[in-house]
C-alpha positions as CSV (number, residue, x, y, z in Angstrom):
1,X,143.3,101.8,111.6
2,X,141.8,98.7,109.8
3,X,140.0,99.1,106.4
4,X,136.7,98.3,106.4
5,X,135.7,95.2,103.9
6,X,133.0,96.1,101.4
7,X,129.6,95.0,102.1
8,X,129.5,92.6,99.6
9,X,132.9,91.3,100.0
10,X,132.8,87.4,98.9
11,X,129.9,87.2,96.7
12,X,130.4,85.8,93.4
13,X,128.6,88.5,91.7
14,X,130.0,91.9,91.5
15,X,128.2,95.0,93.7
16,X,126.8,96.8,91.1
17,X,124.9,93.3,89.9
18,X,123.8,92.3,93.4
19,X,122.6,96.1,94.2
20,X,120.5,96.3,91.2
21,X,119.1,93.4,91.9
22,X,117.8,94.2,95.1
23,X,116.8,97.7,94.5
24,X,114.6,96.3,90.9
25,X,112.6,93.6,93.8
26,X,111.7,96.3,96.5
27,X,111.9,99.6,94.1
28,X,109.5,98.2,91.4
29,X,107.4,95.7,93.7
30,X,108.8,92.7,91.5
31,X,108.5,89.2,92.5
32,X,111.9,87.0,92.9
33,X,110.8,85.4,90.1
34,X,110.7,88.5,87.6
35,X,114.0,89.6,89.3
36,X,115.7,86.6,87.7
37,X,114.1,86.8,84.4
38,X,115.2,90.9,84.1
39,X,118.6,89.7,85.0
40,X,118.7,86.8,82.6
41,X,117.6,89.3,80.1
42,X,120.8,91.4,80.7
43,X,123.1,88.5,80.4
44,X,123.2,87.6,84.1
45,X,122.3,83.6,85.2
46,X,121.4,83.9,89.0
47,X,118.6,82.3,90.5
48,X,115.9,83.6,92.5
49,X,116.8,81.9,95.4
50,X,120.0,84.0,95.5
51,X,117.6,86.8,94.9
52,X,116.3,86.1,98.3
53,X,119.2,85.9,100.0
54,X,120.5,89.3,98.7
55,X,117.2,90.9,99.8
56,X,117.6,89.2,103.1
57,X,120.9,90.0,103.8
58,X,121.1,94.0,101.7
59,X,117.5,95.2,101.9
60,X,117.7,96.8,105.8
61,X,121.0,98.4,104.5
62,X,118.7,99.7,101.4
63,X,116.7,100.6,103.6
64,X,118.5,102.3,106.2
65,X,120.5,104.2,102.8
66,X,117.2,105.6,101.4
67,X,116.0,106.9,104.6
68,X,119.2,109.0,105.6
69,X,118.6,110.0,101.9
70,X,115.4,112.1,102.0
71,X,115.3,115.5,102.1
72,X,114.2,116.9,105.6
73,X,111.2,119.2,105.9
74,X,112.7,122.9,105.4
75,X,110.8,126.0,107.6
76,X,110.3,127.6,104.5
77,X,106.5,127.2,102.1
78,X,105.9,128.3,98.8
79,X,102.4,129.6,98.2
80,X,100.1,128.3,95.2
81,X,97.6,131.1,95.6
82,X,97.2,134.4,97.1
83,X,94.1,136.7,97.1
84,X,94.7,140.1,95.0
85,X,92.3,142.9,95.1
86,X,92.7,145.9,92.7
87,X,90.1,148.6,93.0
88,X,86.8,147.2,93.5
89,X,87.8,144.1,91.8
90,X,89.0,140.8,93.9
91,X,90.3,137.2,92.4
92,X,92.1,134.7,93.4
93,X,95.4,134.4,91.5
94,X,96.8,130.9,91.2
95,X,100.4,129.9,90.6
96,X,101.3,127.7,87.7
C-alpha cells in the first residue's frame, strides 16, 4: 500500500503557514491584500497572488473539513422555560 503525499507536498511554504493563511481570508472575511500584510507582520514575505492560489487550490478542502466538522442535530432539547403552578399561584420560571 502506497503512502499518500501530503496535501501541500511541494509548496515552498510550510503547511501550517499556507493553512493559516487560507483559513485568516475565508474565516475572518479578509481581503488578499490584508492576508499578506498579517503575514508580513508575523515575519512571513508571500504575496497575495500566492494567497490566491492557496485559496483556489485549499479552500474546497477547508471547506469540505469544516463541514464533516459540525456537530449533527442530537434528538435530545433542553428547555428554557417551563410553567410552575403552586397553590393558587402560577409563573413562568425561566432558566438562566
Amino acid at each position: 500500500m502506497k503512502k499518500r503525499k501530503s496535501l501541500y507536498h511541494g509548496h515552498r511554504f510550510p503547511a501550517i503557514v499556507i493553512s493559516c493563511a487560507v483559513r485568516w481570508h475565508f474565516r475572518f472575511s479578509l481581503s488578499l491584500r490584508g492576508t499578506e500584510e498579517l503575514l508580513l507582520e508575523r515575519g512571513v514575505v508571500v504575496t497575495y497572488e500566492t494567497i490566491r492560489c492557496w485559496c483556489d487550490k485549499f479552500g474546497a478542502e477547508f471547506a469540505q473539513r469544516a463541514k464533516t466538522a459540525r456537530r449533527k442535530r442530537g434528538n435530545t432539547w433542553h428547555l428554557d422555560e417551563m410553567f410552575v403552578t403552586r397553590g393558587a399561584v402560577s409563573a413562568v420560571a425561566r432558566g438562566r
